[in-house]
N, C-alpha and C positions, 0 to 999 in steps of 0.2 A: 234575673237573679239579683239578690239584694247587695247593695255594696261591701258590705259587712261579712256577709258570706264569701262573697269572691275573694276580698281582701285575707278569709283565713284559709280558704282554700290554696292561694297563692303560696302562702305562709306554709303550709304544710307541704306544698310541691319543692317549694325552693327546699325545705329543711331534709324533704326524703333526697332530692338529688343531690345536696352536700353530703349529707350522709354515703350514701353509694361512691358519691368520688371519693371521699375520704377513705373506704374501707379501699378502692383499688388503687391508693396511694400507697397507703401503709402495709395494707398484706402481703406482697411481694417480696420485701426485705422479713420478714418473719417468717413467711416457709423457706426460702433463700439459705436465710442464717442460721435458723432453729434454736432460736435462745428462747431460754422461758421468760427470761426479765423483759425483753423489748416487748414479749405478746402482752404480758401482761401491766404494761407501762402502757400499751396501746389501746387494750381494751377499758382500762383506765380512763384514758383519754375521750374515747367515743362514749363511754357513760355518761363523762361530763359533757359531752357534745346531746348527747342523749334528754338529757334533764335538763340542760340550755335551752335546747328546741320545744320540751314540755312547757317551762314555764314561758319561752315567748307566747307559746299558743293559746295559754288559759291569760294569759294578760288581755285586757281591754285597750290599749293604746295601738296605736298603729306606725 
C-alpha cells in the first residue's frame, strides 16, 4: 500500500474513533439531564469536530 494512502487511511480511523469517544463522552449527561441547550451546545460542538476532520483529510500535509 502506498505511504500516502495509509497515512489518510490512519487519519480517517483516528478521526472516526475520536469521534465515537467523544459522542460516548458527552451523551450521557444529555439524556441524564435532558436540557435542550447542552444537546444542542453539543452537537454544535461535534459539527465543528466534524468539519475539523473534513478539512484535515482533504489537506495534503501530513
Amino acid at each position: 500500500m502506498e505511504k500516502s494512502t495509509r497515512a489518510l487511511l490512519m487519519k480517517s480511523f483516528a478521526g472516526i474513533v475520536a469521534m465515537i469517544l467523544m459522542l460516548g463522552y458527552l451523551l450521557p449527561p444529555v439524556f441524564k439531564l435532558k436540557e435542550t441547550d447542552l444537546a444542542i451546545a453539543i452537537v454544535c460542538g461535534l459539527v465543528l469536530m466534524l468539519i475539523d476532520l473534513w478539512q484535515s483529510l482533504k489537506s495534503k500535509e501530513d
